[in-house]
DOKE-70778 format. One line per field, with one value per residue (C-alpha): x negated, y, z negated; residue number from 1. Coordinates in nm, 3 decimals, padded with zeros to 5 digits. Layout:
px <- (X | ...)
py <- (Y | ...)
pz <- (Z | ...)
n <- (NUM | ...)
% end
This chain:
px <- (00.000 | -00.301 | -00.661 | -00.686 | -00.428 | -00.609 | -00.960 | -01.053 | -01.028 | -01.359 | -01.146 | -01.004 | -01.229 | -01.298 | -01.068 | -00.845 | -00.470 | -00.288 | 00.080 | 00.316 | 00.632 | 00.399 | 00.615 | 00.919 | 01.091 | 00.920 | 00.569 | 00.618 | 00.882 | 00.684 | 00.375 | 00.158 | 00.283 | 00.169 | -00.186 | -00.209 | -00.165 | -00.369 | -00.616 | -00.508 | -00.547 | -00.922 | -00.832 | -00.810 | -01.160 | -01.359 | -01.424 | -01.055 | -00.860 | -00.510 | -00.464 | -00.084 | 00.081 | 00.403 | 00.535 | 00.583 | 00.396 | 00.130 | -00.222 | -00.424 | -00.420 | -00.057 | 00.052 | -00.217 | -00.042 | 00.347 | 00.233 | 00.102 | 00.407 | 00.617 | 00.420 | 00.606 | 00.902 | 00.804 | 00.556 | 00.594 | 00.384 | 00.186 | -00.050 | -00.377 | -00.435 | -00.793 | -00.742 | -00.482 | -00.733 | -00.999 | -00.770 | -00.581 | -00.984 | -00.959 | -00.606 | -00.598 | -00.327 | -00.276 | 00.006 | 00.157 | 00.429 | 00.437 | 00.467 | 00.196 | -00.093 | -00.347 | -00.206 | -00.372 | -00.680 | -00.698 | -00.610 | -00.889 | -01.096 | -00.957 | -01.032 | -01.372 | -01.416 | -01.248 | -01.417 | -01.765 | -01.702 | -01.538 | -01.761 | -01.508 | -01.718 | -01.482 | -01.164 | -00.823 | -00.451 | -00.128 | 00.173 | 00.505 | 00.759 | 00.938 | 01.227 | 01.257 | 01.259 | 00.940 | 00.772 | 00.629 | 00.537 | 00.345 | 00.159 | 00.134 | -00.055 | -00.218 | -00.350 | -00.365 | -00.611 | -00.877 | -00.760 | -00.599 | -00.951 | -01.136 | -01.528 | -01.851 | -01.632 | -01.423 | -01.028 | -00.727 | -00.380 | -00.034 | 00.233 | 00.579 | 00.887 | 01.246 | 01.435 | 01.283 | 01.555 | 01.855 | 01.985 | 01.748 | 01.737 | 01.600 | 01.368 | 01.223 | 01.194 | 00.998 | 00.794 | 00.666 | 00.585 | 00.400 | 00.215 | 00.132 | -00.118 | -00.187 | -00.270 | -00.013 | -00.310 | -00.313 | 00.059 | 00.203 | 00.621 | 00.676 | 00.984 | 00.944 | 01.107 | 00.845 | 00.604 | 00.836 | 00.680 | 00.964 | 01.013 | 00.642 | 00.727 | 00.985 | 00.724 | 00.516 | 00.847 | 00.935 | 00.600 | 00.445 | 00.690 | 00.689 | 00.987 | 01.193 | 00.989 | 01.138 | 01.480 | 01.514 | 01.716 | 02.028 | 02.065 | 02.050 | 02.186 | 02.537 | 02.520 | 02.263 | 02.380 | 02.151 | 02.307 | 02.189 | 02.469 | 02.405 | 02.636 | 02.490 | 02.687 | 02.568 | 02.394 | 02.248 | 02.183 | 02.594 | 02.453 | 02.213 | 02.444 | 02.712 | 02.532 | 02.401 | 02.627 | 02.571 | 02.497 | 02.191 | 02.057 | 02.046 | 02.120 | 01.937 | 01.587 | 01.609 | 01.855 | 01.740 | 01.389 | 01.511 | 01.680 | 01.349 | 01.139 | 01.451 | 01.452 | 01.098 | 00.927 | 00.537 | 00.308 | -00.035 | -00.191 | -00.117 | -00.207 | -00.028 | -00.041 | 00.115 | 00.374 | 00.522 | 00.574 | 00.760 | 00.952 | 01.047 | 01.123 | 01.388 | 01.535 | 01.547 | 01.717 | 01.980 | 02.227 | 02.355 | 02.772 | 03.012 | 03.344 | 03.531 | 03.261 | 03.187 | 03.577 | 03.595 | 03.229 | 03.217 | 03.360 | 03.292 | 03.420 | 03.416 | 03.439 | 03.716 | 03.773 | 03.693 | 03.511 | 03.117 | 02.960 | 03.278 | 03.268 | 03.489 | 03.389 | 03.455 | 03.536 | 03.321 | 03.547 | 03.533 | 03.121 | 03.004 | 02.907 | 03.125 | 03.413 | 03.728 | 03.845 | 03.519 | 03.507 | 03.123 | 03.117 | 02.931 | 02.989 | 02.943 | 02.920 | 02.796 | 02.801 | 02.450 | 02.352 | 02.019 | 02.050 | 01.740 | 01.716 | 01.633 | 01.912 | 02.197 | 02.576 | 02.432 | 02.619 | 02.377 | 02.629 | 02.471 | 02.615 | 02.548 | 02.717 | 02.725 | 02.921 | 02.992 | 02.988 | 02.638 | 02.307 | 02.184 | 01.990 | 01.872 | 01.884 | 02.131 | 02.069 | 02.388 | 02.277 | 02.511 | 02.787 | 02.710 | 02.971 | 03.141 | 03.320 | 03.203 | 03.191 | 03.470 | 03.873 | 03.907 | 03.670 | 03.720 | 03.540 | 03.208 | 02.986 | 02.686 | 02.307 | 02.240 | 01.900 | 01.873 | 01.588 | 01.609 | 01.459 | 01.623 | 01.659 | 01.535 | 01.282 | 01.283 | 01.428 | 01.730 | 01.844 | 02.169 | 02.260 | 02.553 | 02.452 | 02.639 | 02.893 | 02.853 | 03.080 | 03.222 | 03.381 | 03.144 | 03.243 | 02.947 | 02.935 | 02.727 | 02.443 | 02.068 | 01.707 | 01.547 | 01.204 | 01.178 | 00.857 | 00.865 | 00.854 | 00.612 | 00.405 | 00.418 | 00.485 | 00.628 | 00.583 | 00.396 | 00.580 | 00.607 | 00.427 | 00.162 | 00.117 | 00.155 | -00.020 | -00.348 | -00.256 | -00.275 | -00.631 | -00.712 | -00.608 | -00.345 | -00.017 | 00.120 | 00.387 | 00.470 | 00.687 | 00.566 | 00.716 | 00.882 | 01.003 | 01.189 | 01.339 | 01.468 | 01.640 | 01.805 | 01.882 | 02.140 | 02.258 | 02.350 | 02.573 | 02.779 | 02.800 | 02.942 | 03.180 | 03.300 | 03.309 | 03.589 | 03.755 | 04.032 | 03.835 | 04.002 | 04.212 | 03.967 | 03.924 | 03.975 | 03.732 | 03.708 | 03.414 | 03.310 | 03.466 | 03.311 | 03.390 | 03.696 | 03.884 | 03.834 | 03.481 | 03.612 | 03.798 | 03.542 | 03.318 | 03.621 | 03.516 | 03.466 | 03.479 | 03.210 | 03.194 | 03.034 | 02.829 | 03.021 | 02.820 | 02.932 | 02.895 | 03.229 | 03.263 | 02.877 | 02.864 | 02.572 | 02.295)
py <- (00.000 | 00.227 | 00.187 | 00.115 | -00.194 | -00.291 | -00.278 | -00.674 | -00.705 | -00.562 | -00.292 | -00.279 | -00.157 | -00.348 | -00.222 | -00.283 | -00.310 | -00.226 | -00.312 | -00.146 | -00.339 | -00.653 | -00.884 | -00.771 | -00.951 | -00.771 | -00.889 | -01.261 | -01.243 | -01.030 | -00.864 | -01.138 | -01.407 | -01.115 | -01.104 | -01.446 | -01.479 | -01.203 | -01.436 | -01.735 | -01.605 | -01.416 | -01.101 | -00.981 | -00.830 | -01.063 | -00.790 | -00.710 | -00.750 | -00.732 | -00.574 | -00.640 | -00.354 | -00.437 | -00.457 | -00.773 | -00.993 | -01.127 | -01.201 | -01.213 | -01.612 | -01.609 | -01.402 | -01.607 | -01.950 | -01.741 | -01.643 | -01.968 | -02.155 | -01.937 | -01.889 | -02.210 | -02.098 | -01.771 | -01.797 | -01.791 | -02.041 | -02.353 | -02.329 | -02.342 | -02.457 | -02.398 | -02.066 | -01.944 | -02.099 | -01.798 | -01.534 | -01.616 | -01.570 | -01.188 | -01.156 | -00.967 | -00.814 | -00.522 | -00.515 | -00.166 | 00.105 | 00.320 | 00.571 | 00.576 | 00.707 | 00.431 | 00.226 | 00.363 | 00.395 | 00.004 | -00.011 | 00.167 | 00.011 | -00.300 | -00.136 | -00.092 | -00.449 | -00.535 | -00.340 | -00.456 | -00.827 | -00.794 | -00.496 | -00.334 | -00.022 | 00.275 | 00.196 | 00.178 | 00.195 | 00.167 | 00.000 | 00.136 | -00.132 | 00.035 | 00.181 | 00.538 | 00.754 | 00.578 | 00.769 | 01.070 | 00.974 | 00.712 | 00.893 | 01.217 | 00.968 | 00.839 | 01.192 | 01.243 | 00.954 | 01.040 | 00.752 | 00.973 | 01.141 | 01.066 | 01.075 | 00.983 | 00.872 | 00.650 | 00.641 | 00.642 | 00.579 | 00.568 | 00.338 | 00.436 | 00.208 | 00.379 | 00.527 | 00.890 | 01.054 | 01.019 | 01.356 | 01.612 | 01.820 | 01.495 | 01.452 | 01.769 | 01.738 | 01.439 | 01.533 | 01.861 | 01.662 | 01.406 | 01.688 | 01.798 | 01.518 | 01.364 | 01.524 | 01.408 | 01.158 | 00.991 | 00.951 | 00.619 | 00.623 | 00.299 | 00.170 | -00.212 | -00.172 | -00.019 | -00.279 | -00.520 | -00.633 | -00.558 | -00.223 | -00.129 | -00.307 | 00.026 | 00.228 | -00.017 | -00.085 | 00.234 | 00.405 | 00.115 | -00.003 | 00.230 | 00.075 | 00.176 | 00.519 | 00.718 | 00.603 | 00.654 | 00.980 | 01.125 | 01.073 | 00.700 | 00.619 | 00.624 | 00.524 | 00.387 | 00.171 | 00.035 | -00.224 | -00.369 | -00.629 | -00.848 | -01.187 | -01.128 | -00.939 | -00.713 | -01.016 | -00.893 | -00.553 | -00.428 | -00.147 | 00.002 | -00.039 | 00.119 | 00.449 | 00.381 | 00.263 | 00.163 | 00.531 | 00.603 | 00.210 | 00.193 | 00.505 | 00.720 | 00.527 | 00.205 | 00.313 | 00.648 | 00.529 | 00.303 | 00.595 | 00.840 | 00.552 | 00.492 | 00.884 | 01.021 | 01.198 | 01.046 | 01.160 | 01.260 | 00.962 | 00.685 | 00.781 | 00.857 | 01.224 | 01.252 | 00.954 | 01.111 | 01.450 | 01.369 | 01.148 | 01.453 | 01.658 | 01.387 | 01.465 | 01.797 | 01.751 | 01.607 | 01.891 | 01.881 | 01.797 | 01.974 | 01.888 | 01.846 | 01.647 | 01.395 | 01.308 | 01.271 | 01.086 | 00.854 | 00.531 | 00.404 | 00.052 | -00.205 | -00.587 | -00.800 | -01.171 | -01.386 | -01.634 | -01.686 | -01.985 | -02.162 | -02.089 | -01.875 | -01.545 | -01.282 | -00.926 | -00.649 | -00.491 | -00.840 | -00.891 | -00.868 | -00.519 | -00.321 | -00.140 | -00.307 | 00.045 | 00.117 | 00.382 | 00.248 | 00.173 | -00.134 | -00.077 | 00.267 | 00.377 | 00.719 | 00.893 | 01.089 | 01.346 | 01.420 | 01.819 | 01.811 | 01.820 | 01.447 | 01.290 | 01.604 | 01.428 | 01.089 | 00.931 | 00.759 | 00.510 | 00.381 | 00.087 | -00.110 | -00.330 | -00.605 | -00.964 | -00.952 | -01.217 | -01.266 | -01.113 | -00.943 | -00.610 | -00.462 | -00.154 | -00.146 | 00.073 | 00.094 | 00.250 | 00.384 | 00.235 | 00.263 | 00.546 | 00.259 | -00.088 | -00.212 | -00.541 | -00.566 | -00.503 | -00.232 | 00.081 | -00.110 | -00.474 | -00.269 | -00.338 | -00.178 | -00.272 | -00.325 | -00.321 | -00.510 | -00.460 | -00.746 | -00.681 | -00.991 | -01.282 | -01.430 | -01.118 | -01.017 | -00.828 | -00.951 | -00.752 | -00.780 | -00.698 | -00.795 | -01.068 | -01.249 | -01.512 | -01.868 | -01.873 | -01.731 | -01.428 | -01.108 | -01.120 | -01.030 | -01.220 | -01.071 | -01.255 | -01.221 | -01.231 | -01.288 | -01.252 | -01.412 | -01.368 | -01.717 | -01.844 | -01.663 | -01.651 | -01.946 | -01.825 | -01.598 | -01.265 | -01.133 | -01.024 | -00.675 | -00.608 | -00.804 | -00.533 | -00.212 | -00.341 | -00.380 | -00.067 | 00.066 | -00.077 | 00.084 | 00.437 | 00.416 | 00.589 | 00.591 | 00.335 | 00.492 | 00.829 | 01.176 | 01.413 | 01.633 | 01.307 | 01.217 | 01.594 | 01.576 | 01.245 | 01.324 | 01.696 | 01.496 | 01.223 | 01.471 | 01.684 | 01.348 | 01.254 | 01.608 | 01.601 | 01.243 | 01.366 | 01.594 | 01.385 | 01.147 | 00.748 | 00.487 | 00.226 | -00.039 | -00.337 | -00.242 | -00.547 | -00.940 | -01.104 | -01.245 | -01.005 | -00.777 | -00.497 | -00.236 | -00.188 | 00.202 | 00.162 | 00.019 | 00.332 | 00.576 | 00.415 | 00.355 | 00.673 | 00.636 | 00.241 | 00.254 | -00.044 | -00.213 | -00.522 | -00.816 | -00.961 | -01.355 | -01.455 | -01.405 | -01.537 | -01.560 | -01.162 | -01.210 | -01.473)
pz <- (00.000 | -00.055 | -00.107 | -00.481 | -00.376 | -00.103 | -00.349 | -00.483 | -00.825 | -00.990 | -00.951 | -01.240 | -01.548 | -01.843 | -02.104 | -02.456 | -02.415 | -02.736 | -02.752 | -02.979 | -03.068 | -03.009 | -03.131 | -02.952 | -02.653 | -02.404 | -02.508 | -02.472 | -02.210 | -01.949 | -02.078 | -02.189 | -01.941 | -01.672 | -01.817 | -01.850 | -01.479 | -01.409 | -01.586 | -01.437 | -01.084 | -01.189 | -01.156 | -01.498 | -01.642 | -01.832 | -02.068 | -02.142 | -02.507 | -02.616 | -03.008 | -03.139 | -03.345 | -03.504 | -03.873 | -03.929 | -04.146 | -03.927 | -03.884 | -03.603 | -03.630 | -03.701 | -03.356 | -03.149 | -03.288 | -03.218 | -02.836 | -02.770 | -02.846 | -02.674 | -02.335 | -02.201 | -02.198 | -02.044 | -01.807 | -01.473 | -01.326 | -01.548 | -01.754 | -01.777 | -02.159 | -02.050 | -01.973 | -02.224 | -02.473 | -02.340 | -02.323 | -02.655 | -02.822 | -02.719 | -02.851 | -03.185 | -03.435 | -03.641 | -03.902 | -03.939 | -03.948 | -03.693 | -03.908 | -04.174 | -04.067 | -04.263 | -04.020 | -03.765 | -03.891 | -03.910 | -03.542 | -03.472 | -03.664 | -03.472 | -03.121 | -03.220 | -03.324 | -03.014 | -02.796 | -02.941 | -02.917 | -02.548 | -02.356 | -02.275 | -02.261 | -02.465 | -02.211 | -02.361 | -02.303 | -02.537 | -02.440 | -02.603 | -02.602 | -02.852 | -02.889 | -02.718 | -03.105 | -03.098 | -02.830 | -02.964 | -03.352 | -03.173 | -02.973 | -03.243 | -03.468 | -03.193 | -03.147 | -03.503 | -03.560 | -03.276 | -03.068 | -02.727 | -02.671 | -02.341 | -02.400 | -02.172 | -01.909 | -02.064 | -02.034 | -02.228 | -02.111 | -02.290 | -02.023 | -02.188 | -02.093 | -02.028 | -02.100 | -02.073 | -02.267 | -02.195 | -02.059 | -01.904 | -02.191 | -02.384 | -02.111 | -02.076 | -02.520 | -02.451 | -02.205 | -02.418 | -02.716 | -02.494 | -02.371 | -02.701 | -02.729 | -02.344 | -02.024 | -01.744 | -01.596 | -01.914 | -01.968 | -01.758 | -01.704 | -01.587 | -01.415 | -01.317 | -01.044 | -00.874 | -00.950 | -00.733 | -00.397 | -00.164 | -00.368 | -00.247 | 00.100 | 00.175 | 00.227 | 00.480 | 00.675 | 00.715 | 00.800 | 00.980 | 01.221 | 01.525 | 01.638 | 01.312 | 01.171 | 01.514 | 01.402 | 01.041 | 01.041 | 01.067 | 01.483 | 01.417 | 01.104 | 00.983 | 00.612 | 00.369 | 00.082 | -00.220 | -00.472 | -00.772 | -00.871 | -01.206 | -01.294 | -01.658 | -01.885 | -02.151 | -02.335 | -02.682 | -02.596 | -02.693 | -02.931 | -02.661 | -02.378 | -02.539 | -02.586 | -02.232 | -01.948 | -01.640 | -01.424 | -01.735 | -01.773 | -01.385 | -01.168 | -01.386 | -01.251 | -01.073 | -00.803 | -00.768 | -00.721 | -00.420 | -00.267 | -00.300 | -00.137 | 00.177 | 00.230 | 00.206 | 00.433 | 00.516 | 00.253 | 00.389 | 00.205 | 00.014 | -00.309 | -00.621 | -00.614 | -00.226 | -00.269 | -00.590 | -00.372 | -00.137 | -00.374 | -00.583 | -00.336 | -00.223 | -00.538 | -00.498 | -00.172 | -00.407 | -00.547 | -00.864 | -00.845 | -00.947 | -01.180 | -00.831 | -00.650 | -00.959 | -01.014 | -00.589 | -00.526 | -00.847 | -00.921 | -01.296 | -01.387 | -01.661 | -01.663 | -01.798 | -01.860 | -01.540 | -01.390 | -01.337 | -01.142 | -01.231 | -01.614 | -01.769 | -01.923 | -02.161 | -02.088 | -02.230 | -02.458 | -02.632 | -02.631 | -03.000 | -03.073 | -02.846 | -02.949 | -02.850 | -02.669 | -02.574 | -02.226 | -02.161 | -01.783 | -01.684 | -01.280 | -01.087 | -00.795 | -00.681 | -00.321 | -00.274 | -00.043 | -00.014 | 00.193 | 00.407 | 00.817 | 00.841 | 00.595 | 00.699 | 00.667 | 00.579 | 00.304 | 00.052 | -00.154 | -00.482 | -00.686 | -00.941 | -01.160 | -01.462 | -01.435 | -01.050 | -00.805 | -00.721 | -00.813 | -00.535 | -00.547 | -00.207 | 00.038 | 00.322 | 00.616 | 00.867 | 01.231 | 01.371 | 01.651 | 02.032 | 02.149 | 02.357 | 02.310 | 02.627 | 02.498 | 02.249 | 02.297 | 02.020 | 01.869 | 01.567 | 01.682 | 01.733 | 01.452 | 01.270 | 01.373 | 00.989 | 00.885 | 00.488 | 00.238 | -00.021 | -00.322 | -00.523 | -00.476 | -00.251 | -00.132 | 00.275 | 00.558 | 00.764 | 01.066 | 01.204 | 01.560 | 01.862 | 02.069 | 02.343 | 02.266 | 02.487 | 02.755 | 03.072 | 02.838 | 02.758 | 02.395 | 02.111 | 01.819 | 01.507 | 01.438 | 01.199 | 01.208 | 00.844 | 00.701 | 00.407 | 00.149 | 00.047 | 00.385 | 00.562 | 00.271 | 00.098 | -00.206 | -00.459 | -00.445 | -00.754 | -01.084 | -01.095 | -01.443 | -01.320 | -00.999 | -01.249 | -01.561 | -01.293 | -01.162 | -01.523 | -01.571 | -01.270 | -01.275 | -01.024 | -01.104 | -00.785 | -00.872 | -01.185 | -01.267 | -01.272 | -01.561 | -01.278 | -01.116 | -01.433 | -01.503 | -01.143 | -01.188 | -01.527 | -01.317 | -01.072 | -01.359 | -01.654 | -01.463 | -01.372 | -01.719 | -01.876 | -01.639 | -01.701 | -02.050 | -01.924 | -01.703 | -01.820 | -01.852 | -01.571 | -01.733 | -01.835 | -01.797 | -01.422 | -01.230 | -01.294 | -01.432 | -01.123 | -00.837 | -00.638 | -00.875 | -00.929 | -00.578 | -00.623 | -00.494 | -00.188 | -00.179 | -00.219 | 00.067 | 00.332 | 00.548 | 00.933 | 00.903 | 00.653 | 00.410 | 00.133 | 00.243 | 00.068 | -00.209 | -00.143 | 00.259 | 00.422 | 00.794 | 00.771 | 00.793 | 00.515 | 00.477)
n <- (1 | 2 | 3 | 4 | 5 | 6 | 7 | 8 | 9 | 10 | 11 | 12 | 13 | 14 | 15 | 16 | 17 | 18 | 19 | 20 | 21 | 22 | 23 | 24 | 25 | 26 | 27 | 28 | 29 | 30 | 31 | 32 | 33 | 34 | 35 | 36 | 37 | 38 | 39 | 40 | 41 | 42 | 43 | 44 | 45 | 46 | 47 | 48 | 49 | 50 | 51 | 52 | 53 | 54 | 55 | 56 | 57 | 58 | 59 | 60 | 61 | 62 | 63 | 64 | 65 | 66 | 67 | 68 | 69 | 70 | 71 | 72 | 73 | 74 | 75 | 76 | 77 | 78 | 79 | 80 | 81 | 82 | 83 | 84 | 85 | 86 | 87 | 88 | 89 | 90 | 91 | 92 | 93 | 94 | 95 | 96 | 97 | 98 | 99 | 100 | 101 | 102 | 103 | 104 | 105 | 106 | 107 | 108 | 109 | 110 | 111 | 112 | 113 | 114 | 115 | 116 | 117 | 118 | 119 | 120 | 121 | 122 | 123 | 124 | 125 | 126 | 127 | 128 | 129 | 130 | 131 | 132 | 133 | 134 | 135 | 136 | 137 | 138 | 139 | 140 | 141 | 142 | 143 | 144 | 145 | 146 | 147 | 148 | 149 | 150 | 151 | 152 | 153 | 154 | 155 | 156 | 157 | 158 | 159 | 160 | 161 | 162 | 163 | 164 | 165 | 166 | 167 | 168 | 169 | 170 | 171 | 172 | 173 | 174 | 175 | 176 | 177 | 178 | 179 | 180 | 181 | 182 | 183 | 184 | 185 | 186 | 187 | 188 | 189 | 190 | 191 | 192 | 193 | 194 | 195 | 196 | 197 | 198 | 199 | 200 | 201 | 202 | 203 | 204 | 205 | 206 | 207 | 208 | 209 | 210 | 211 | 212 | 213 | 214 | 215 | 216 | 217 | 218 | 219 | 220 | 221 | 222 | 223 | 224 | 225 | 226 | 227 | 228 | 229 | 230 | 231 | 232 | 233 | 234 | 235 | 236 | 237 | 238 | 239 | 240 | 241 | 242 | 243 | 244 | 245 | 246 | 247 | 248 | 249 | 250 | 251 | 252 | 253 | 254 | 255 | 256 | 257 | 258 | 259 | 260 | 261 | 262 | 263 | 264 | 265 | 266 | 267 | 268 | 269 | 270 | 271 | 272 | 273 | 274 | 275 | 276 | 277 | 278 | 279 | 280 | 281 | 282 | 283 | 284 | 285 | 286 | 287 | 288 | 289 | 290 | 291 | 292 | 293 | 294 | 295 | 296 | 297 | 298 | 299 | 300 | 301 | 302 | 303 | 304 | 305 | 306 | 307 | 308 | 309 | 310 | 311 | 312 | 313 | 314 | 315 | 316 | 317 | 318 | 319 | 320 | 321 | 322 | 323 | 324 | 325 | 326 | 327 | 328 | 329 | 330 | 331 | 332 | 333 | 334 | 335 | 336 | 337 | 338 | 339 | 340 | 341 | 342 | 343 | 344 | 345 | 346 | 347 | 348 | 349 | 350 | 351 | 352 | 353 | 354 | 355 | 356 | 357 | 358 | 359 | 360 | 361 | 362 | 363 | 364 | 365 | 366 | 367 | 368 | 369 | 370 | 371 | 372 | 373 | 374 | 375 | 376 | 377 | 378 | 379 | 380 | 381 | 382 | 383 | 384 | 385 | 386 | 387 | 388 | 389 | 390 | 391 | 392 | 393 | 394 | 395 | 396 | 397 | 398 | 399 | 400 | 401 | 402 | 403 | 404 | 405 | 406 | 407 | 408 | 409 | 410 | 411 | 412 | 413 | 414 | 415 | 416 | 417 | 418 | 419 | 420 | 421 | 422 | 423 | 424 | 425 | 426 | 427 | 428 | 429 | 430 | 431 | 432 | 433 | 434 | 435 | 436 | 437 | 438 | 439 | 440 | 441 | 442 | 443 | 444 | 445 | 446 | 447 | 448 | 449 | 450 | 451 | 452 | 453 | 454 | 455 | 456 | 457 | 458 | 459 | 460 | 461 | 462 | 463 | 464 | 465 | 466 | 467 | 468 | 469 | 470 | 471 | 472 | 473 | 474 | 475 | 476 | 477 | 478 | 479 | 480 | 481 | 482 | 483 | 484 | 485 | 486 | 487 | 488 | 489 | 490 | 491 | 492 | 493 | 494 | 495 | 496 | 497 | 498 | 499 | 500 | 501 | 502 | 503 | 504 | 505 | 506 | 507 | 508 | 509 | 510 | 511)
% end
């Protein structure tokens, strides 16, 4: 995608990793299986360490004894016992609150220990998989205790999960007490999304096709759509999805990070500082709605009792730990404009949803009709050339096109070409913490979040949410468990023939 990616893996400097909320689900379900197969697959530095922060009451030989027994379950690919033996020597643990500032002073002792044993030469970065009010006393005492300071050439980075506030005057709060302590080079937003090969893929389809990058405007295309449909429900995160919903856990970043990387102009290199431009300035193509436009352009949903891969389910208003009247939407759907000369009058349609039909999360990019039914009996038989960016499952590219019907009739018949990763490959495509923890170690933000980047997002989602706040809640429960989601979304796209792309196949109009 650039030259750091394109690098081998000596790239990436030897370094400590220190993880905040160490013990937490995110650790052992994604950030230490990750390293391990950064390990695995010998690109992680030899002279790399891993200290655990966390409260509990645990000892370094105590956490290396928990990780190990729970790496089956979560990693990705086998193990190596040989080689989670080696990396599980350079794992340590601090015990702490993240409050008291002898705490810290322990974990740097601990760095320095680690550091010494390992070569890791100064290097360090802090992972905060911690809850969001955790942010800035982290890094404050972070700051406090001497351990944010960049000296003789060595690094330090901070790679904060979302959410980054959750309004934009939240963000922009955050953001200034980050500041306080980090430069913006030092401070890593990361959105796993980004990390996702097919995510990064966007960018080389678009600008490295000639036979698509002339085309990608508004003389060609008719509609883009970009869905991120879940058949999980809410699972055991009720208490933060109820002061969440579905436009802040998912529109707020994930989907509005597709859209930047469908609608971007070139940058002038691919590097973090010219990809995050134009992606900003995408955003600030996008104008801010008004009462009017949010209660005409949004569609905001909730599940009820259905039906999932034959099983039957429970609504949301009846998951433990949400309020049986609750008005937290767990489906929306947004119409976008982004008011620039290439994307002029072209409808961006965002959805995404919880407990529908079929996972499925991918961009959608409907050219538009030929100005003639030559081959069809009615305006309405002529089809969209559709081209589809599958980010999961199953990661490709499927195009869809007219061609020619057997027989003596001159009838077209829709049919698809598909790429698929796995195929043509031969195997997976990587795991996106694996891509952006490597890009951590090696100083390349370019798939992570700028501070202006996150004040422009939150400067399109807050406005829909006040107003929301004003206007009178649908009727929930108003989808299935297991539909496509609430019939008013089919409504908001039906313009000019436009359409959602049906989640299930129907008539084989989807692979």
């Amino acid at each position: 995608m650039n030259a750091n990616h394109m690098e081998t893996a000596s790239s990436a400097a030897p370094c400590v990793m220190v993880i905040f909320g160490a013990t937490g689900d995110l650790t052992k379900r994604k950030l230490i299986p990750a390293l391990l197969n950064l390990a695995q697959e010998s690109i992680l530095p030899r002279q790399f360490a891993i200290v655990g922060f966390a409260v509990n009451d645990l000892d370094t030989d105590s956490f290396r004894k928990t990780l190990g027994q729970e790496m089956p379950d979560f990693a990705p690919d086998p193990i190596d016992l040989k080689m989670w033996d080696d990396l599980s020597q350079r794992i340590y643990f601090v015990k702490g609150d993240f409050e008291d500032p002898a705490a810290y002073e322990r974990l740097k002792q601990q760095i320095d220990e680690a550091a010494e044993a390992h070569h890791t030469g100064g290097n360090k970065f802090f992972y905060l998989a911690v809850a969001p009010r955790f942010f800035a006393p982290i890094v404050n005492r972070l700051g406090a205790a001497g351990l944010t300071k960049q000296e003789d050439d060595h690094w330090t980075r901070v790679i904060i999960e979302k959410p980054f506030g959750h309004d934009l005057e939240s963000a922009r709060q955050l953001n200034c007490n980050l500041k306080k302590t980090l430069t913006e080079k030092q401070i890593y937003r990361i959105d796993h999304y980004l990390g996702k090969e097919t995510v990064q893929n966007i960018i080389m389809f678009r600008f490295g096709n000639s036979m698509f990058e002339p085309v990608w405007n508004r003389n060609y295309i008719d509609y883009i759509e970009i869905t991120a449909a879940e058949t999980l429900g809410v699972e055991n995160r009720a208490a933060f999805y109820e002061e969440t919903g579905a436009l802040r856990d998912m529109v707020a970043n994930h989907m509005l990070q597709l859209l930047t990387l469908t609608a971007m102009e070139p940058p002038i290199a691919f590097d973090s500082d010219a990809v995050r431009e134009q992606k900003v300035q995408v955003l600030r193509s996008i104008h801010p709605m008004t009462k009017d436009q949010v209660a005409a352009r949004t569609i905001r949903g909730q599940y009820g009792p259905g039906t999932i891969d034959g099983e039957p389910v429970q609504g949301y208003r009846q998951e433990e730990g949400v309020n049986p009247n609750s008005n937290t939407e767990t489906y929306v759907a947004v119409e976008f404009h982004v008011n620039n000369w290439r994307w002029a009058g072209v409808p961006f349609y965002v959805r995404a949803g919880k407990r529908l039909s079929r996972p499925l999360t991918e961009v959608a990019v409907h050219f538009k009709r030929t100005p003639q039914a030559l081959f069809s009996q009615r305006p309405e038989d002529v089809h969209h050339n559709v081209v589809a960016l599958r980010i999961q499952p199953n990661e490709g590219i499927s195009l869809t096109f007219g061609a020619k019907t057997p027989g003596q009739h001159m009838r077209a018949s829709i049919v698809t070409m598909d790429f698929s990763y796995r195929d043509t490959f031969g195997a997976a495509t990587p795991v996106a913490y694996e891509t952006l923890l490597l890009d951590a170690m090696r100083g390349d933000a370019t798939l992570f979040t700028r501070r202006d980047e996150v004040e422009s997002e939150w400067r399109i989602i807050t406005p829909i949410e006040e107003a929301w706040a004003q206007l009178p809640p649908p009727r929930f429960a108003n989808y299935a468990a297991g539909s496509e989601g609430p019939p008013e979304a089919d409504e908001l796209i039906q313009y000019d023939r436009h359409r959602w792309r049906p989640l299930e196949d129907k008539d084989g109009w989807r692979l």
